[in-house]
N, C-alpha and C positions, 0 to 999 in steps of 0.2 A: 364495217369496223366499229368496234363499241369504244365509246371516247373516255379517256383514262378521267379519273377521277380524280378531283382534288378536295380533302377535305378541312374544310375551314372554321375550327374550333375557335369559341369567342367572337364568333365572326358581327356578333352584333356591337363589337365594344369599338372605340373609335380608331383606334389604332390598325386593328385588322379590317372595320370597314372600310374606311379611306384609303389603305394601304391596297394588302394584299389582296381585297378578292376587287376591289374593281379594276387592280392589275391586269390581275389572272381573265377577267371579265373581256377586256381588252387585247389578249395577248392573241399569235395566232395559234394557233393549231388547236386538236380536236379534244377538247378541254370538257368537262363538267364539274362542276362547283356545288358541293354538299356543303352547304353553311346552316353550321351548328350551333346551337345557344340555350341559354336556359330559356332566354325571352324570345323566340323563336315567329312572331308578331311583330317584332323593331324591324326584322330581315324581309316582310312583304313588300313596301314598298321599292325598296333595293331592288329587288328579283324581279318585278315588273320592269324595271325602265332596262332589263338586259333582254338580248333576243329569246327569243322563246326556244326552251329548252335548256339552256347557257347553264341554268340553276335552279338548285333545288332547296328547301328549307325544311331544316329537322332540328325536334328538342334533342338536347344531350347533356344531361350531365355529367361532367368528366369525372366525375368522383367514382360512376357505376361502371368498376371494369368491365362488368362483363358487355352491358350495353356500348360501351368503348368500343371495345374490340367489336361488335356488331356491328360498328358506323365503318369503324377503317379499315376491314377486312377487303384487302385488294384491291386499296387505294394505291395510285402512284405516289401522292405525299400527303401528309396532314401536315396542316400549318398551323400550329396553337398562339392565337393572337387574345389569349384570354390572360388576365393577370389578377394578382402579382403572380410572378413566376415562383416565388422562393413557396408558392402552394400547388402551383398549377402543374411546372413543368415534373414534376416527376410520376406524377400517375401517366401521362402522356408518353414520356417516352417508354416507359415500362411497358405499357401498353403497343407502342410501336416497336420496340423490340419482341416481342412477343409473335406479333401479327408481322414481321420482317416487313417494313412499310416506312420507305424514306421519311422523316421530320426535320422540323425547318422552325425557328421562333426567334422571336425579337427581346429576348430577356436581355434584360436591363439590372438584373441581383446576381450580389459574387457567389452567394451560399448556391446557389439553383445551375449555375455558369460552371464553378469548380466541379458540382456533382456531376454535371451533362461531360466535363471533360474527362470526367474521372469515369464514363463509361466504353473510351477508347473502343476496349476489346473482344464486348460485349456488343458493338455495332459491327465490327469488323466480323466478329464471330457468324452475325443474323446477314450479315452482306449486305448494310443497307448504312447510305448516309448520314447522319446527324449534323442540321446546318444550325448551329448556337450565336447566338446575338446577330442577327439580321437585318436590324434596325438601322437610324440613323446613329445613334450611341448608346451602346457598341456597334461595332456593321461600318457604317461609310469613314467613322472618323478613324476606326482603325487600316482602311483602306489609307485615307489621306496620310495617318500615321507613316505608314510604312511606302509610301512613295516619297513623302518630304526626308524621310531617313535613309532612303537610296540614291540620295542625289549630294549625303555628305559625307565624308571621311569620315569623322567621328559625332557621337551625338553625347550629351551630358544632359540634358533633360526634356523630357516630353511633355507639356503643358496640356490639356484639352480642357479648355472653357468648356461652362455648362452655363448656359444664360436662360434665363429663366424670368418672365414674369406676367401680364394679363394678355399674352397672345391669344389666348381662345376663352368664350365667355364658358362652357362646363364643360370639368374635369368630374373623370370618374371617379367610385370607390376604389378603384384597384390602384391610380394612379394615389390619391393621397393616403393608403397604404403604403405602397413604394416607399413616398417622401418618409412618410414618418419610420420606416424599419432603415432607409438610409440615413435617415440625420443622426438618431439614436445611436451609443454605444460607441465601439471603434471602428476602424474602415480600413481597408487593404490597400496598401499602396506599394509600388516599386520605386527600391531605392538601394544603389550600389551593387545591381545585379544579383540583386534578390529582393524576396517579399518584408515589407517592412506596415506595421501597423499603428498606426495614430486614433488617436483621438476624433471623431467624428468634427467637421467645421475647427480643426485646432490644430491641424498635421501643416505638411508643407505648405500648402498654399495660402498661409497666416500671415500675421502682420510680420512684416520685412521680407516678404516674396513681393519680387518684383512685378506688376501690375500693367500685363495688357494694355498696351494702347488702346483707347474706346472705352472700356469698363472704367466703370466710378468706383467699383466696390469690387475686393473678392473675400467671399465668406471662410472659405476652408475648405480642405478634402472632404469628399461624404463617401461613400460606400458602395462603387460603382465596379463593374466586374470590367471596364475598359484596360485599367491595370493589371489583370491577369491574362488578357489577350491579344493586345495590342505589341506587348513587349516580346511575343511568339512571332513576329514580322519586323521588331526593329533591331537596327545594327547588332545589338548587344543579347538579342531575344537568344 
């Protein structure tokens, strides 16, 4: 039996190595792991400390569809752990729609979030998955969202902290990309059972919002795709 394929784009960045492939590395069944990167040299020591065979390491740049399509042809899933997303994820999925080849990603941008949602019919069509924000925010907290909202009559507002500050000593370029495309400009937020748009660090979560037990400070809304999917699983979604 030839062991399904998983293919793990960005796989050198830290999010997708910590994360998903030494998941997948660990998971059971009959698994092979194609991790993919520009820097394809960061991934050798990784591939060593798994059993041999578990993994394989190839350059890829996701920009070259065609090579794309050459890595994920007949993969069970590609997981794109490369960012920022609002550049990344749409040659990927396009790419995976194409190649009819389950996707799976941890985006964290609304622009990249609403596009992947806004391809419904287009995965439906290729008969293949699209798993969108996968992560811990979006991904768990909308989980947690939607169990703390099934356990009340009614809900009037959804809060989700974003705490932030010298947990790890280096961050990458994609990450403070991220920050700076979410600080900047305005931000998408849900309000009164529809989309409402503020001001980046100036919308609801400003001065005279109520403030978290434990937090000393909160800056403001920033520009995070949890408000567009989160509110798809609560009371009022």
């Amino acid at each position: 039996m030839t062991a399904r394929r998983v293919v793990s784009i960005g796989a050198a960045g830290e999010m997708a190595r910590g994360g998903a492939v030494e998941r997948f590395a660990k998971a059971n069944g009959d698994w092979h792991l194609v991790l993919c990167d520009i820097r394809p040299e960061v991934l050798q020591p990784l591939v060593e400390r798994m059993p041999t065979g578990r993994a394989s390491v190839r350059r890829l740049d996701l920009y070259d569809h065609r090579n794309l399509l050459e890595v994920i042809d007949g993969a069970a899933l590609v997981v794109l752990g490369a960012g920022p997303y609002i550049r990344t994820s749409e040659p990927v999925i396009t790419a995976c729609l194409e190649a009819k080849v389950p996707y799976l990603d941890f985006d964290d941008d609304v622009e990249s979030t609403q596009h992947a949602l806004s391809l419904h019919a287009k995965a439906k069509e290729a008969g293949i998955p699209v798993y969108v924000g996968c992560g811990a925010s979006p991904g768990m907290s909308n989980v947690l969202v939607a169990d703390a909202s099934s356990e009340l009559d009614t809900v009037e507002d959804i809060d989700l902290g974003w705490l932030v500050g010298d947990e790890r000593p280096n961050v990458g370029r994609a990450v403070l990309q991220h920050l700076m495309h979410i600080a900047a400009g305005d931000c998408l937020t849900w309000e009164n059972g529809g989309p409402a748009v503020h001001e980046s660090y100036v919308g609801p979560a400003g001065p005279g919002r109520r403030r978290p037990r434990g937090l000393r400070r909160i800056r403001g809304a920033v520009g995070r795709p949890r408000c567009r999917t989160a509110r798809r699983r609560s009371v009022h979604g």
